[in-house]
Phi, psi and omega in degrees: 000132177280158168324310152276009161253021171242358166288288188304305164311299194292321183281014193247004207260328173316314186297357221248141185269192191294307173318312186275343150314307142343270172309319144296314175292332153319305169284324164328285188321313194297314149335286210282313191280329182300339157280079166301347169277329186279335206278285185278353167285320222284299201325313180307307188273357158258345176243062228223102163234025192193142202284172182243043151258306180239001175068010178256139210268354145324034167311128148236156166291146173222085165064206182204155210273190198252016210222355197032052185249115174338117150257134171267184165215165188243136187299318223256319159278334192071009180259155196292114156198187185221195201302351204262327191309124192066016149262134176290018150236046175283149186062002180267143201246187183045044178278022180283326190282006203306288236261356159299289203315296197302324185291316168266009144281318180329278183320003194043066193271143157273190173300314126017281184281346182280327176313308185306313195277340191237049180017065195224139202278133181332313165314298202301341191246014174256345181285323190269358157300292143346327165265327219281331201243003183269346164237038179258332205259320157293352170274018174320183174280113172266333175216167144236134203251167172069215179272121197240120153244119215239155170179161171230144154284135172237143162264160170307196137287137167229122164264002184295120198105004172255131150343296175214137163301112193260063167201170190292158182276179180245179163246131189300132185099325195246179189066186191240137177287119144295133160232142173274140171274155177225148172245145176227108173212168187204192200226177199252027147240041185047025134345075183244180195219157182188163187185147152274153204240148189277323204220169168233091160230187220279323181298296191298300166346293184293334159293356159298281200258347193276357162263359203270286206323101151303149174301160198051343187297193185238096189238129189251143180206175157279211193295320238262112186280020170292303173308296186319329185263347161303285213305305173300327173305334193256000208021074134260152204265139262214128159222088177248132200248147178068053162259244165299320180277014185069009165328100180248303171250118152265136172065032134069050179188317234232108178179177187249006218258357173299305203288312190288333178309296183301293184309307179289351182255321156313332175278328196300288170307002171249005175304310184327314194283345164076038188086130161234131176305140180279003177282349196239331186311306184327292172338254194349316198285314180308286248265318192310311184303323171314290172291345201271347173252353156232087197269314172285082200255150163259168199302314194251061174272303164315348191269292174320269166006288173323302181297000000 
């Protein structure tokens, strides 16, 4: 609809009695929630009281963007922004495309196939990945409780998506595989935590976990006597398993196999992806956790998430 029949619309709304008000706003409403993306910006924009320039609560509307979403100005800087604003999808189009695109990550689409299926340029379905993933990779894990299982994964090395290789190339077969470490833990009320790692030494490993780990907890690990001088700096009680006797659980609680589990359906999902750049695995950890903490997700989890 163009701007002067919606001009024209909004001055026919006088004419209209309490009944017939009713009923528009009903359908109106009824409109809005069946859009879930206009749903969760419009949800964004009642509780939108501060500017994201200056923190100042001195707000007016200054009109609505071409996407018809409020735009406000802050009295106190005077400068203009909206509910989008400071999010990774500020400026990002097509949000009619927004919540197919979130569905086939649920789905593990590569990029590729997600451009393809939603006729979209490629650039474009490597940006909305990415923003989509830019707050699942801000939402981590601030602590872990309880019974705690620590362990580390190593991935090949990836350079996929670089220009330039910064080593010499290789021949399918030949040379020694770099593998990158990833640290992984998680508490038996679903916390888990993760960082890719430069090296697996003892340094990088406490700077993974030794903030996350609470007083009173339980941290079951392997062998790897980096966790063992964790556990004393924190006094926490200590389980370490598959160790000489071949231990995998004590006192029928105490065990990794949570931890191993969970590191086998992330590798598992990422074969589909053919190779991930290690500049990116983060993203990837993020988005498998995300889902594995909304497995009963609704069509716009990723979205709200974003917001």
């Amino acid at each position: 609809m163009k701007n002067s029949q919606f001009q024209a619309l909004l001055q026919q709304i006088n004419s209209l009695n309490y009944s017939q008000l009713k009923r528009l706003r009903h359908n109106t409403d009824a409109q809005i929630s069946s859009n879930a993306v206009g749903q969760a910006i419009s949800d964004r924009e009642e509780n939108l009281n501060i500017c994201p320039h200056c923190h100042s609560d001195k707000l007016s509307r200054w009109g609505m963007t071409k996407q018809g979403i409020q735009r406000y100005r802050c009295k106190a800087c005077s400068k203009t922004f909206n509910a989008l604003s400071g999010t990774p999808l500020y400026r990002m189009r097509q949000p009619e495309k927004w919540l197919q695109y979130t569905q086939l990550m649920w789905d593990g689409k590569s990029l590729r196939k997600a451009a393809s299926e939603l006729d979209i340029n490629l650039r474009t379905s490597f940006r909305w990945r990415h923003a989509f993933l830019k707050s699942p990779q801000n939402q981590g894990c601030s602590k872990l409780t309880g019974i705690i299982e620590a362990d580390e994964t190593f991935v090949p090395e990836s350079f996929k998506g670089k220009r330039k290789v910064p080593r010499p190339s290789r021949k399918r077969g030949g040379g020694k595989t770099i593998k990158v470490p990833v640290s992984l833990a998680l508490d038996r009320i679903g916390d888990i935590a993760h960082k890719v790692l430069k090296h697996d030494s003892k340094a990088e490993i406490e700077s993974a976990i030794k903030s996350l780990i609470q007083s009173g907890s339980v941290l079951c690990t392997d062998g790897n006597l980096s966790y063992k001088s964790i556990a004393n700096d924190l006094f926490v009680d200590h389980k370490c398993l598959i160790g000489l006797d071949n231990t995998r659980v004590i006192d029928d609680v105490y065990h990794i196999q949570t931890l191993n589990n969970y590191t086998m359906r992330w590798k598992s999902w990422m074969v589909k992806f053919h190779g991930v750049g290690t500049e990116y695995l983060e993203n990837y950890l993020s988005w498998f956790r995300f889902m594995e903490q909304h497995k009963q997700h609704a069509e716009d989890d990723f979205v709200r998430a974003a917001l």
